[in-house]
C-alpha positions in Angstrom: -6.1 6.6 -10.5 -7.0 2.6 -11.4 -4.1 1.7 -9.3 -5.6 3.5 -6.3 -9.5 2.1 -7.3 -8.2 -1.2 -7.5 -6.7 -1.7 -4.5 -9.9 -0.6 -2.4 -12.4 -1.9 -4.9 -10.6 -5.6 -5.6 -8.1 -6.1 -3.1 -9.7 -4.2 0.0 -8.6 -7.0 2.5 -6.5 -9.1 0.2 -3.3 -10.0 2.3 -1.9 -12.9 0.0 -0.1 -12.5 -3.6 2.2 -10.0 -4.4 2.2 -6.4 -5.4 3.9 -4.3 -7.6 5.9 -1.2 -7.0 4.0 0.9 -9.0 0.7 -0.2 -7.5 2.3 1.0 -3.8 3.7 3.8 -4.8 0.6 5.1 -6.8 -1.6 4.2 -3.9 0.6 6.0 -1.5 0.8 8.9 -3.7 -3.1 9.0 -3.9 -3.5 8.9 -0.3 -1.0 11.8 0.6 -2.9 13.8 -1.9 -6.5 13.0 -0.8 -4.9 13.1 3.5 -3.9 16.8 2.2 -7.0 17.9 0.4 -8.9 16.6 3.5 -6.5 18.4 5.9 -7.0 21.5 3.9 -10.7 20.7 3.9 -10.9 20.2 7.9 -8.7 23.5 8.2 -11.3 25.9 6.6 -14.1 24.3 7.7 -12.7 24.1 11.4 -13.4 20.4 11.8 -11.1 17.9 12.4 -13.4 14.7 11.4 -12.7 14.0 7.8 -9.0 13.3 7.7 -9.0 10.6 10.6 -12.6 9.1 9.3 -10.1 9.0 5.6 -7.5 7.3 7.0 -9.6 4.7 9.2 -11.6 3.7 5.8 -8.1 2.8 4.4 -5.8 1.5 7.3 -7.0 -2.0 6.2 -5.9 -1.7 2.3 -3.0 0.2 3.2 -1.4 -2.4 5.5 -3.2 -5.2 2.7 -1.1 -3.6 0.0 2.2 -2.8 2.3 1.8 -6.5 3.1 1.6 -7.7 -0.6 4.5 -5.6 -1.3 6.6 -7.3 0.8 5.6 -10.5 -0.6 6.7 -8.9 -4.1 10.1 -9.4 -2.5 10.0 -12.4 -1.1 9.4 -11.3 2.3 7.3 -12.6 5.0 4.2 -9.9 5.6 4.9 -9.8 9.2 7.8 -7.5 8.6 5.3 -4.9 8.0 5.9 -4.9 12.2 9.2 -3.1 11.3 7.1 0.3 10.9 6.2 0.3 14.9 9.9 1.1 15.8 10.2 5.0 15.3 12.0 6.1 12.8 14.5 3.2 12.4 12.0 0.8 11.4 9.7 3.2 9.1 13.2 3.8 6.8 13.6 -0.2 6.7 10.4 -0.3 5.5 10.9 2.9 2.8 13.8 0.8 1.7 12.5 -2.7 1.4 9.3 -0.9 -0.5 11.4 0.6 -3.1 13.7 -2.4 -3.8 12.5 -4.4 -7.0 10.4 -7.7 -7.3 11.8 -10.8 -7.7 11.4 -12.2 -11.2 9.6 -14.7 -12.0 7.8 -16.9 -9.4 8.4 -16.8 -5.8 6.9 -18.7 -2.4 3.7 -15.9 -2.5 3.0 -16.0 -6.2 3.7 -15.4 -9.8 5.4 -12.2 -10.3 2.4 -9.9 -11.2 4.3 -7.3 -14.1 5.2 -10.6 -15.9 1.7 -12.0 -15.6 0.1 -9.3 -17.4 -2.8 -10.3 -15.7 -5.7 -7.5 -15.1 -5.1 -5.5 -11.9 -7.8 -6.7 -10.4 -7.8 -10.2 -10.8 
């Protein structure tokens, strides 16, 4: 859950550095289960206001994060574009986000699982 906190407590809007994979994929699985719980939560009540207002209030940290990600592998953030071609682009994306870091330093940063610098710094 401190993966998840951190990234909307610390790193909110924070497009430079890099991020690991275990920080994205944490996140991401933290957001499909809160999207569901919502959905479920919109579904008995017979609204369909909480789901969208959720993922509004995390568009920005999501793309922040997907951004840093791709800075992880030495890759320019603006390849985050790549998820507005359907389908095609979204698996590029799924692909690049699972490939590892590069060790050591890199044009975005010091390779943060070899810093073992506090999440949130």
């Amino acid at each position: 859950m401190n993966w998840y906190l951190d990234v909307l407590k610390y790193k909110y809007a924070k497009f430079d550095g890099r991020a690991r994979r275990m920080e994205f994929w944490m996140f991401a699985l933290f957001n499909f289960i809160i999207a569901v719980v919502l959905g479920v939560v919109d579904a008995v009540l017979g609204l369909a206001i909480l789901g969208p207002l959720y993922g509004l209030a995390v568009l920005i940290p999501s793309i922040a994060l997907g951004v840093r990600r791709l800075h992880d592998i030495d890759y320019a953030g603006w390849w985050i574009l790549l998820g507005f071609i359907p389908v095609v682009g979204v698996i590029i994306l799924l692909i690049f986000f699972v490939l590892p870091g590069t060790t050591g330093n890199n044009r975005f940063g010091s390779n943060p699982k070899e810093t073992g610098e506090p999440q949130h710094a």
